[in-house]
Structures are given as structure tokens and as C-alpha cells.
N, C-alpha and C positions, 0 to 999 in steps of 0.2 A: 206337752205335759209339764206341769211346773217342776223343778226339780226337787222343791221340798216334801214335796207331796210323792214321789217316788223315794226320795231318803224314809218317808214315813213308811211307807210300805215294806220296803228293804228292812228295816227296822224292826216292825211286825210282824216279821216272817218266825214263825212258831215251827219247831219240830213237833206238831202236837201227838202225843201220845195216841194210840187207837182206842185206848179205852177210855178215852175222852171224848172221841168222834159219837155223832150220833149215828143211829140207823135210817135215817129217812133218806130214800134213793136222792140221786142228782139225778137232774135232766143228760139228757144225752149230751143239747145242744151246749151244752155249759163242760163234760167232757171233753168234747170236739174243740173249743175255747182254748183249754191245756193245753190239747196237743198240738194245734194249731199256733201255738205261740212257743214250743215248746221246738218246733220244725224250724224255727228260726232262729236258732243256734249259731254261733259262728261256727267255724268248720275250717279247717285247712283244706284245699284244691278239692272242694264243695263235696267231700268223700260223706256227709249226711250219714256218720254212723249210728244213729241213732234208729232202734225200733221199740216199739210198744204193743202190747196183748194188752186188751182191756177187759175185765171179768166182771160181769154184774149178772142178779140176779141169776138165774139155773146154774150158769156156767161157771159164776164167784162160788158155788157150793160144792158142783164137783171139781171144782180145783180142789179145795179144802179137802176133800175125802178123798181124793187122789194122792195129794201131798202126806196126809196122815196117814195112807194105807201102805205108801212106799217108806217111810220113815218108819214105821211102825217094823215093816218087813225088816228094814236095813237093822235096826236096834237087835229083833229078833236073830239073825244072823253074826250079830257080833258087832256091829260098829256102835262108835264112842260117840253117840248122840243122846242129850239129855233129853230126856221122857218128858219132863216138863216144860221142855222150848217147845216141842213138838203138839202138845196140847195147845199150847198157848199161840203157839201159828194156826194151829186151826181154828181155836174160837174165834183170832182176829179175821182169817178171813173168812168165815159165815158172818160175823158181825158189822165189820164196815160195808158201808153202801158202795165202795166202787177199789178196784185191786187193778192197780196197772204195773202187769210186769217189763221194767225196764232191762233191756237186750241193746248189747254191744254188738254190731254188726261191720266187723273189721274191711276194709278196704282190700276190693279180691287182691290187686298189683300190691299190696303193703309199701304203699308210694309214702307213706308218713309213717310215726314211731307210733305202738299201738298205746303210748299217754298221754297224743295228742287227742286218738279219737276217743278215749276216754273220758278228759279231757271236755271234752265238745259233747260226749252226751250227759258228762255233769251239769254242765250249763243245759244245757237241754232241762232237766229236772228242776233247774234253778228255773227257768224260766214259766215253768208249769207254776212252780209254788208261788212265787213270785204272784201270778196272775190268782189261784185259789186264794193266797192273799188280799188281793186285792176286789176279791169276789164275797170274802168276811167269810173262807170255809180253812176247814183244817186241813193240815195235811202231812205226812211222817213215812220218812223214807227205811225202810227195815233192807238188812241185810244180814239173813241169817248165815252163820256156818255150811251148812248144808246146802248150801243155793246150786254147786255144783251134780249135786244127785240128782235135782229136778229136772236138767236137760230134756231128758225123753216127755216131761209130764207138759211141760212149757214150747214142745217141739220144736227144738233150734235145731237150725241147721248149720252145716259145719261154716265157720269161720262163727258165729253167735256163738256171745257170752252173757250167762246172765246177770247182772248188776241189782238183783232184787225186786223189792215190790213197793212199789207208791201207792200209799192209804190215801182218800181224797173222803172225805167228808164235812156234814155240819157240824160248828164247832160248840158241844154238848155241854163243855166246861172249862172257863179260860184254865189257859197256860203260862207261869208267869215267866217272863222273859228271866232267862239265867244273864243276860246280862253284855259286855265285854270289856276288857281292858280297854285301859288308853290308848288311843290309837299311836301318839306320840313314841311312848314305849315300842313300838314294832315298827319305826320308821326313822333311817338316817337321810338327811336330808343333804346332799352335796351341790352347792352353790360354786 
């Protein structure tokens, strides 16, 4: 691959908002693409912490009324969750075409520190986006407060963590890049 044409891409990479994503599904085989590229992660002593639940279609809806019936309970109950993230997690996920919840799946021997394999399933998600970039689709990493309550709805198992949820869709309306500093600025260079 030429390398400018990867800096462009790199470059490219939009946190696009979900209410910018359209609703027209994705192919499965363009799914499988992500995380297939996503599985290629570097990784310390090949521990592949990385797992994914991919939600479309019936199953992207009862997530959503799953999520909104537990949060709704928990509010109900007393806990200090805002009523309007809570809406707003659920319209986005009936609305986006494709919900992939990203899970930390720690090393049984804990043979590395667990922000290495954190770590490794960032780059993991870098590597999805990266590729949806390079696909011309959108795509925005949410990580709400409450991510910890979901456990049971997301059914991890013990040593799983969950790291949120990856929106994948078509991109409904640019996003304009925020930009970044110099890179100069953030780099001593010792000769």
C-alpha cells in the first residue's frame, strides 16, 4: 500500500457522530471485513484479548429495550443516571444499522498488566475504523457511564470487560475534522 494513501486514511478517520450515520443496513460480509482486520491487533504473548457481540437488525432492537428497561429499573431504584443519556442510548441503538459491543477479555494466567491488553483491544477498534474508513462508512465509539450495569444484558463472563459500543454505518452527513496540533509541539527529538 503506498504510504500516503494510508496517512490519508489515518487522517480521515472521523469519530462520526450516530446521528449522522444513516440507517441503511451493511452487508454482513463488509462486518466480517472490521473484525477480521480488527483480529489483527498486535497483542503481547498472542493473549488476543479482544472480543466482539455484533447487534443487527431483531437483536440491535432488543438490545435497546433491554438496555432502556434496566436503566429505567436502576433510575427507578435510586441510582444517579441521567434520564436523557438513557433515551438517547436507546434511540441510537434502534437507529444505527450495526452496534458492536466491544469486550475485554483478560488473560486467564494474567501473564501481562491488564493496560496492555486494553491496550491491544484499542488498537483492535483502531483497526475496524481505520478499515470503515477506508470503506467511505462512518463510525463512533460511545462509552457511556453505565456500561458496567450492562454485564448481565451483554452476557460477559467472568474475567470480561465491557469497553462500549462501536456504531458502524453510512456516512448520512460529513463530519468536519476538529483537526490537530503540531505535531512538532508534542515531540523532543534527542540526537
Amino acid at each position: 500500500m503506498d504510504s500516503k494513501l494510508l496517512s490519508e486514511i489515518i487522517k480521515n478517520r472521523r469519530a462520526t457522530p450516530p446521528r449522522f450515520l444513516g440507517k441503511k443496513e451493511i452487508p454482513k460480509e463488509i462486518i466480517q471485513q472490521l473484525l477480521e482486520n480488527a483480529n489483527w491487533a498486535p497483542n503481547h504473548k498472542n493473549t488476543e484479548p479482544w472480543r466482539f457481540k455484533v447487534y443487527t437488525g431483531e437483536s440491535k432492537q432488543k438490545l435497546a429495550e433491554e438496555v432502556y428497561s434496566l436503566l429505567i429499573e436502576k433510575i427507578e431504584s435510586g441510582a444517579k443516571i441521567n434520564p436523557q443519556k438513557v433515551d438517547k442510548l436507546k434511540n441510537t441503538l434502534e437507529r444505527v444499522p450495526v452496534v458492536i459491543a466491544i469486550i475485554l477479555e483478560r488473560d486467564a494466567a494474567q501473564r501481562i498488566p491488564e493496560w496492555e491488553e486494553l491496550a491491544a483491544v484499542t488498537i483492535a477498534v483502531q483497526n475496524m475504523w481505520l478499515t470503515a474508513t477506508a470503506m467511505e462508512l462512518g463510525a463512533f465509539w460511545a462509552t457511556p457511564k453505565f456500561l458496567p450495569m450492562l454485564n448481565d444484558i451483554l452476557e460477559l463472563k467472568p474475567g470480561q470487560k465491557s469497553l462500549g459500543f462501536f456504531y458502524v454505518g453510512e456516512i448520512a452527513l460529513e463530519y468536519p475534522s476538529p483537526g490537530r496540533g503540531d505535531v512538532e509541539a508534542k515531540v523532543e527529538w534527542k540526537e
